[in-house]
PDB file with one MODEL, atoms N, CA, C and O in Angstrom:
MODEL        1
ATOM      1  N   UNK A   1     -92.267-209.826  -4.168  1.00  0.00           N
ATOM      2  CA  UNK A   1     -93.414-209.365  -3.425  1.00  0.00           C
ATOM      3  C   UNK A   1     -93.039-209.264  -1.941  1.00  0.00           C
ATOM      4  O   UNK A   1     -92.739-210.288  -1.328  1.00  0.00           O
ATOM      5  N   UNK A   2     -93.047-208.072  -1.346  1.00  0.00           N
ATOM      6  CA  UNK A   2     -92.650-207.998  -0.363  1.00  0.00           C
ATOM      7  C   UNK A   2     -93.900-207.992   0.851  1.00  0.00           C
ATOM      8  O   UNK A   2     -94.510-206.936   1.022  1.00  0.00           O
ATOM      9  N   UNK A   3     -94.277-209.289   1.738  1.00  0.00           N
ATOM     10  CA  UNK A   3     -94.880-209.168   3.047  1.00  0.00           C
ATOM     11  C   UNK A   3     -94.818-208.615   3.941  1.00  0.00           C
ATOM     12  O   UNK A   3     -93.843-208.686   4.689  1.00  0.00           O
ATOM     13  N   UNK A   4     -96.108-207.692   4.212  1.00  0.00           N
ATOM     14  CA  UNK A   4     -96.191-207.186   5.186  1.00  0.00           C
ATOM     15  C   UNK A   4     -96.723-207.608   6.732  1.00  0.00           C
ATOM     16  O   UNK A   4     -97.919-207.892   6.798  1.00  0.00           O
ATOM     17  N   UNK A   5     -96.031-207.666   7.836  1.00  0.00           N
ATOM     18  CA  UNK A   5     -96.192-208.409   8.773  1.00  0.00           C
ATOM     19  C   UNK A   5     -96.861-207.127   9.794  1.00  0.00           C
ATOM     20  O   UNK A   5     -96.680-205.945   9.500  1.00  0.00           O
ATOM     21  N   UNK A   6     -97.484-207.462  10.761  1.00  0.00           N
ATOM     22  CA  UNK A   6     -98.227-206.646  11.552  1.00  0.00           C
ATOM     23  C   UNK A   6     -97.734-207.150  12.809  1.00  0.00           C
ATOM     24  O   UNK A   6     -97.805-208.261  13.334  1.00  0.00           O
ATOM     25  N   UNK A   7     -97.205-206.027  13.170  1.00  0.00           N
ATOM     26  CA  UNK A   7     -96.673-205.959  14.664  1.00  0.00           C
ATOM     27  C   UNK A   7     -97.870-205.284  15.958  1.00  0.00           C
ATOM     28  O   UNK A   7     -98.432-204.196  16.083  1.00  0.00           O
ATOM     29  N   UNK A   8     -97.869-206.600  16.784  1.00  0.00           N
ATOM     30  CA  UNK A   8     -98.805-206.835  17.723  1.00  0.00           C
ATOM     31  C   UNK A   8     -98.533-206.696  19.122  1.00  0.00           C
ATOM     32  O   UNK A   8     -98.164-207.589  19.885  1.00  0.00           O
ATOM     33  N   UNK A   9     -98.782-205.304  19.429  1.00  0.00           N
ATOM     34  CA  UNK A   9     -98.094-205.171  21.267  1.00  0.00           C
ATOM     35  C   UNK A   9     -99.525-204.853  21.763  1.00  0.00           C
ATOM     36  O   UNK A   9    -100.515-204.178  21.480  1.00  0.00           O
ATOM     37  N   UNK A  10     -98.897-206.024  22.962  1.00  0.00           N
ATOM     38  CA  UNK A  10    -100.190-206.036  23.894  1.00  0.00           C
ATOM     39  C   UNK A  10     -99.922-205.427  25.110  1.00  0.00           C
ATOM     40  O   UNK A  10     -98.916-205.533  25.812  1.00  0.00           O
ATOM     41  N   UNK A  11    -101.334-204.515  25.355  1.00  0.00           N
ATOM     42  CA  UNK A  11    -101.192-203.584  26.608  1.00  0.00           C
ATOM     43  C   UNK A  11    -102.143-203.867  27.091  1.00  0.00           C
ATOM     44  O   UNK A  11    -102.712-202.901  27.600  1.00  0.00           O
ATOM     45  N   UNK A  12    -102.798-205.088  27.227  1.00  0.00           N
ATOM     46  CA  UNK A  12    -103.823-205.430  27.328  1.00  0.00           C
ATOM     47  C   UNK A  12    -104.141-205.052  29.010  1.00  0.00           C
ATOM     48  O   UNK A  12    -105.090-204.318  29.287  1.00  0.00           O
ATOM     49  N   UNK A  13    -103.090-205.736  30.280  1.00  0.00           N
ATOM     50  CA  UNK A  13    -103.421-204.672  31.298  1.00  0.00           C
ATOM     51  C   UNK A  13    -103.327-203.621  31.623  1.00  0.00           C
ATOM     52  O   UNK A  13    -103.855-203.084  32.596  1.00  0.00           O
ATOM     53  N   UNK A  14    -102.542-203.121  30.741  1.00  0.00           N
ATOM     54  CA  UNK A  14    -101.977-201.345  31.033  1.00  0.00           C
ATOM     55  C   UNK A  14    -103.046-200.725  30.729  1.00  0.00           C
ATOM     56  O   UNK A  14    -103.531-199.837  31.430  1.00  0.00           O
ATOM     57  N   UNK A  15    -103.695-201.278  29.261  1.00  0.00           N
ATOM     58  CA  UNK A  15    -105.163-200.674  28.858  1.00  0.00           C
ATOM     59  C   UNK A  15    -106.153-200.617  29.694  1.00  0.00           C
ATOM     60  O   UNK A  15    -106.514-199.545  30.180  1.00  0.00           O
ATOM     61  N   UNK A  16    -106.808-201.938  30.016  1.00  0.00           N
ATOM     62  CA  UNK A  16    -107.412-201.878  31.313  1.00  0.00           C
ATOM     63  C   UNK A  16    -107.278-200.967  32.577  1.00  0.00           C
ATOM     64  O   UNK A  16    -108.134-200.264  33.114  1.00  0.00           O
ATOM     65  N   UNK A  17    -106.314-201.118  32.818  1.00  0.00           N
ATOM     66  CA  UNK A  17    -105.698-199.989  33.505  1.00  0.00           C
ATOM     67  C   UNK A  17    -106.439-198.609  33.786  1.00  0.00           C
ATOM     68  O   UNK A  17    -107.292-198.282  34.611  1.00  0.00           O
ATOM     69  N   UNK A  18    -105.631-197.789  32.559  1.00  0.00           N
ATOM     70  CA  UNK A  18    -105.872-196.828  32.150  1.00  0.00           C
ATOM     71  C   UNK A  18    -107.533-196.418  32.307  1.00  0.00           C
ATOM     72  O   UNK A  18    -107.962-195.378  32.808  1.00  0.00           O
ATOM     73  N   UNK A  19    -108.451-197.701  31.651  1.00  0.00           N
ATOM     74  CA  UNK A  19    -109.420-196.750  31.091  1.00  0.00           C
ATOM     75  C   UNK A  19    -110.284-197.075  32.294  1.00  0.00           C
ATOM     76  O   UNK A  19    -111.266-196.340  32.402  1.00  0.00           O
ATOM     77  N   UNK A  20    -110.100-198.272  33.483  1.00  0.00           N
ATOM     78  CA  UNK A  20    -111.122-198.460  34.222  1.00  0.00           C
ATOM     79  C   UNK A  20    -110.852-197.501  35.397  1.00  0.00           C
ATOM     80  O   UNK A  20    -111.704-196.658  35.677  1.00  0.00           O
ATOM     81  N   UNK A  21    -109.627-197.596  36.143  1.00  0.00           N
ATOM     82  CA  UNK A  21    -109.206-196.624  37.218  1.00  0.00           C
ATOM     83  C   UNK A  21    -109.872-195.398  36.932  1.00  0.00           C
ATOM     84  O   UNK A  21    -110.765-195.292  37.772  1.00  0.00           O
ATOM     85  N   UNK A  22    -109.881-194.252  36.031  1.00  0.00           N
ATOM     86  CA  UNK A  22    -109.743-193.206  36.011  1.00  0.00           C
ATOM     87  C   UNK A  22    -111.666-193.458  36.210  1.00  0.00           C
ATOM     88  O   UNK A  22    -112.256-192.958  37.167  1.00  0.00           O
ATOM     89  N   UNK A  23    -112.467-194.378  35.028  1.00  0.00           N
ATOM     90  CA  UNK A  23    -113.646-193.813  35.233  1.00  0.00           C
ATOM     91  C   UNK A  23    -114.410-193.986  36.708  1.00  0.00           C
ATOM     92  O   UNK A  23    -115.124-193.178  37.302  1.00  0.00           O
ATOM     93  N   UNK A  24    -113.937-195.533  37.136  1.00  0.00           N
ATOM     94  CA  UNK A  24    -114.154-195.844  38.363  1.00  0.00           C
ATOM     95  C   UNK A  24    -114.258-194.688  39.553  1.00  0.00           C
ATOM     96  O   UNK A  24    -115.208-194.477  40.307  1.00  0.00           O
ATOM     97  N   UNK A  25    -113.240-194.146  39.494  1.00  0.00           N
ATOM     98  CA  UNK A  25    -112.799-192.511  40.373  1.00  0.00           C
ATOM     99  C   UNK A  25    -113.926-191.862  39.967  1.00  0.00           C
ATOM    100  O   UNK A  25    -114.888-191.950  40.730  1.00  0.00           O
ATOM    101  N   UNK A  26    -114.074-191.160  38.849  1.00  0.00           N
ATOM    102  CA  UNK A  26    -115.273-190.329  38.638  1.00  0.00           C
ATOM    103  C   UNK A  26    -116.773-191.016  39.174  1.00  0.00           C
ATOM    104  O   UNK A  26    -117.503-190.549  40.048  1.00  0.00           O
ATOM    105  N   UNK A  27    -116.964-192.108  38.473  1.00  0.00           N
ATOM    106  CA  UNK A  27    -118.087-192.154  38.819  1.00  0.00           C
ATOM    107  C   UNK A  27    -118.148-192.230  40.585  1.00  0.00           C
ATOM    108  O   UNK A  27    -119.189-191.749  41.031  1.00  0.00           O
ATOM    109  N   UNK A  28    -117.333-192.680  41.462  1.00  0.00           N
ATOM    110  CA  UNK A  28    -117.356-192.859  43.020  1.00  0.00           C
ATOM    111  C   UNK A  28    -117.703-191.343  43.267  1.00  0.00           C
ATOM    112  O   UNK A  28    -118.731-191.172  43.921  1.00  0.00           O
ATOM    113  N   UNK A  29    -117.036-190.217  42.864  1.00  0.00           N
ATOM    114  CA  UNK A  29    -116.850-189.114  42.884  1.00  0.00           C
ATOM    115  C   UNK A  29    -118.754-188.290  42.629  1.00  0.00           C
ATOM    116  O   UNK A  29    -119.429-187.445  43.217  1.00  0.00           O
ATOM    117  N   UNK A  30    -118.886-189.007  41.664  1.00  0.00           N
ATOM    118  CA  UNK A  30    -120.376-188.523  41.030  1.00  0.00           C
ATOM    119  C   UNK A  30    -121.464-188.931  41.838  1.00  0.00           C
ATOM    120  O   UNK A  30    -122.474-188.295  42.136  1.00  0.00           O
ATOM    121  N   UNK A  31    -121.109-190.117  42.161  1.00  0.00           N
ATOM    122  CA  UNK A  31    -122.293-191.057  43.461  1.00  0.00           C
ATOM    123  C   UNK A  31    -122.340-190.800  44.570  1.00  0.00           C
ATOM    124  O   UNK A  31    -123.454-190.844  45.092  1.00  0.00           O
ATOM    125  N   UNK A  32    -120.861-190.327  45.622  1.00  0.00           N
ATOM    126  CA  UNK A  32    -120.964-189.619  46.461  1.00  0.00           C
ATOM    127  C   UNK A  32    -121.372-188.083  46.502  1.00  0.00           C
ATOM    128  O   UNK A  32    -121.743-187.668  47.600  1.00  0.00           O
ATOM    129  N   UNK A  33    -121.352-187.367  45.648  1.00  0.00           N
ATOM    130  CA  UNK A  33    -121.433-185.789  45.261  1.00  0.00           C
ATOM    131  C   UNK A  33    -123.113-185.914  45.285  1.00  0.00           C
ATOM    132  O   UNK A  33    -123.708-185.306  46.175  1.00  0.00           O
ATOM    133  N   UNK A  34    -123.993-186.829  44.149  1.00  0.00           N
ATOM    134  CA  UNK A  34    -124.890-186.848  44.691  1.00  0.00           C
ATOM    135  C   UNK A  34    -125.982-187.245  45.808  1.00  0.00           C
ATOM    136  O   UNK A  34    -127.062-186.691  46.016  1.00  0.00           O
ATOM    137  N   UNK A  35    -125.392-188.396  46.498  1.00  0.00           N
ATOM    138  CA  UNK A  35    -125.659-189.252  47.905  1.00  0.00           C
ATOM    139  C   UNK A  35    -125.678-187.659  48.919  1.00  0.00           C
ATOM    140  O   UNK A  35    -126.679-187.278  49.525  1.00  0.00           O
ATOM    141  N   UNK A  36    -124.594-187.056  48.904  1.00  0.00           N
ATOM    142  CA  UNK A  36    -124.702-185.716  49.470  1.00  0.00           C
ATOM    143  C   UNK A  36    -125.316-184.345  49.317  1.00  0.00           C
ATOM    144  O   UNK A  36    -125.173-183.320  49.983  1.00  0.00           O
ATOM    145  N   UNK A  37    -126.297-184.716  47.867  1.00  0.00           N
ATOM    146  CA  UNK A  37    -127.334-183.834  47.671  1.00  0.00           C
ATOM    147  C   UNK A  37    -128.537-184.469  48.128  1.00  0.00           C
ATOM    148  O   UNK A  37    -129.317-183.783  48.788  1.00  0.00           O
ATOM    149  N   UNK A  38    -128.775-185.505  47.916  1.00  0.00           N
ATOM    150  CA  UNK A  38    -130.106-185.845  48.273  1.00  0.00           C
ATOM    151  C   UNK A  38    -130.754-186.070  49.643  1.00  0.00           C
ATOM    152  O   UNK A  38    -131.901-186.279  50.038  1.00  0.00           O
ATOM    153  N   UNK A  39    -128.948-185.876  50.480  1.00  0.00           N
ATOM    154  CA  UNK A  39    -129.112-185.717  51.629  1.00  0.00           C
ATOM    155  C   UNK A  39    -129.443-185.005  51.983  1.00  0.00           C
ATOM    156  O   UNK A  39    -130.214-185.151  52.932  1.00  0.00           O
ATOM    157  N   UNK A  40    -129.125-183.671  51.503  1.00  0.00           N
ATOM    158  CA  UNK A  40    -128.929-182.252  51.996  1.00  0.00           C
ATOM    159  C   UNK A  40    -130.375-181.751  51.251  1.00  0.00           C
ATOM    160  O   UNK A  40    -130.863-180.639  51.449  1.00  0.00           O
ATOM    161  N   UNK A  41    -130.812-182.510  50.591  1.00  0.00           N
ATOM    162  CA  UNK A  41    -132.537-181.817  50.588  1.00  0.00           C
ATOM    163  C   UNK A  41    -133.488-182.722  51.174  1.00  0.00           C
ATOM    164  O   UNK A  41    -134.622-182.829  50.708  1.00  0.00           O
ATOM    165  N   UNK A  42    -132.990-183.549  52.426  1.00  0.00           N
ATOM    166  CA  UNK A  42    -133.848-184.363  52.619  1.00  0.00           C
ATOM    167  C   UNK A  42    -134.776-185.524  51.931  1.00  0.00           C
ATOM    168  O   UNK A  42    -135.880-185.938  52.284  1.00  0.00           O
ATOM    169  N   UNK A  43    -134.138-185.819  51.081  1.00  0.00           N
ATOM    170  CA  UNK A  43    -135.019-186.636  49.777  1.00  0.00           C
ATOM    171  C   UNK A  43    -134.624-188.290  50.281  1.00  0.00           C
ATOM    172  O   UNK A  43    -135.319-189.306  50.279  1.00  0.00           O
ATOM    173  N   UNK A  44    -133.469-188.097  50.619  1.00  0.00           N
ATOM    174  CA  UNK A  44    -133.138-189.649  51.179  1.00  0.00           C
ATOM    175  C   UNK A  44    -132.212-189.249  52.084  1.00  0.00           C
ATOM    176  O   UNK A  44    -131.244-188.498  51.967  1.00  0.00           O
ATOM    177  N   UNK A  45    -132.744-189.996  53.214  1.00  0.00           N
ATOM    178  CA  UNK A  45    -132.086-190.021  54.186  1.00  0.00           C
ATOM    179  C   UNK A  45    -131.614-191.354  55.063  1.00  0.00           C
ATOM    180  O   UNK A  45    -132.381-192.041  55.737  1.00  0.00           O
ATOM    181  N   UNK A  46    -130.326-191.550  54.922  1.00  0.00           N
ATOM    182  CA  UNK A  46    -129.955-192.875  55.842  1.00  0.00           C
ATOM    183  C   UNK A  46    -130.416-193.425  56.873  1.00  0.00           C
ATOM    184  O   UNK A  46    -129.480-193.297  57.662  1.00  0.00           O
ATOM    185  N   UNK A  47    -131.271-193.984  57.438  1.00  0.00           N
ATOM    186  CA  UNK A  47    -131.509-194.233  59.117  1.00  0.00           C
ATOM    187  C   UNK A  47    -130.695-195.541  60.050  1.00  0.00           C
ATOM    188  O   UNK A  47    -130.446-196.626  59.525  1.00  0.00           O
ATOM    189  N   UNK A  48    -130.463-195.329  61.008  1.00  0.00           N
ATOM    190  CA  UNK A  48    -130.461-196.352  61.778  1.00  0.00           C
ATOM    191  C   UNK A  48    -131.337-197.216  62.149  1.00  0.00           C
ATOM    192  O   UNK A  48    -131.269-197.157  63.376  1.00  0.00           O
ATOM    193  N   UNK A  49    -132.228-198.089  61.844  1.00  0.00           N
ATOM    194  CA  UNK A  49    -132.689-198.902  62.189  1.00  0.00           C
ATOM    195  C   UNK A  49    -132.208-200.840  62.927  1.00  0.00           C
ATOM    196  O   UNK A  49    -132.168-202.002  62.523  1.00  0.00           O
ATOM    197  N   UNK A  50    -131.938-200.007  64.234  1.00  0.00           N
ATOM    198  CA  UNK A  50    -131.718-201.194  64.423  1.00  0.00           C
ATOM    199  C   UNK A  50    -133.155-201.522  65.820  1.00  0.00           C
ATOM    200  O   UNK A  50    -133.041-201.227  67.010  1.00  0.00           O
ATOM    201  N   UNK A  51    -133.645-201.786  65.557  1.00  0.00           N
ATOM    202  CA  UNK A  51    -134.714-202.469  66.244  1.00  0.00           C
ATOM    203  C   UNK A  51    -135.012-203.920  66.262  1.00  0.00           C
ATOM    204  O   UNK A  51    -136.132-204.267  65.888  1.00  0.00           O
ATOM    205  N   UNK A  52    -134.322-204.642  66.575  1.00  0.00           N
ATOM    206  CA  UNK A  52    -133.960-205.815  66.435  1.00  0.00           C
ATOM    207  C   UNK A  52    -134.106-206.968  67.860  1.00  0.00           C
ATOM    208  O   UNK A  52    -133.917-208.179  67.969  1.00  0.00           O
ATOM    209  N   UNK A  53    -134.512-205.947  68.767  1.00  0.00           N
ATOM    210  CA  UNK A  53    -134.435-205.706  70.467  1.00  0.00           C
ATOM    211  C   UNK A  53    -135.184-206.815  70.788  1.00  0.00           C
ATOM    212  O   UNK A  53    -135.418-207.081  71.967  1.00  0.00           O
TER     213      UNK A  53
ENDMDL
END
């Protein structure tokens, strides 16, 4: 009877890696793209408030 053994490679940070970098990028990409629409229709707008005087 011949055993079959299961070979176990871990990419466990490379994986990580891979799958968080790339979405991380997009979504920064997606949040700024829209931060710069909602600007640009006036819907939200950043202020300075420093009145603190």
């Amino acid at each position: 009877m011949e055993l079959l053994t299961m070979v176990q490679t871990s990419f466990g940070i490379f994986r990580i890696t891979v799958v968080v970098i790339p979405f991380l990028y997009v979504r920064t990409l997606i949040s700024k793209n829209f931060a710069a629409l909602l600007e640009e229709h006036d819907i939200f707008v950043p202020e300075d408030d420093d009145d603190d005087d």
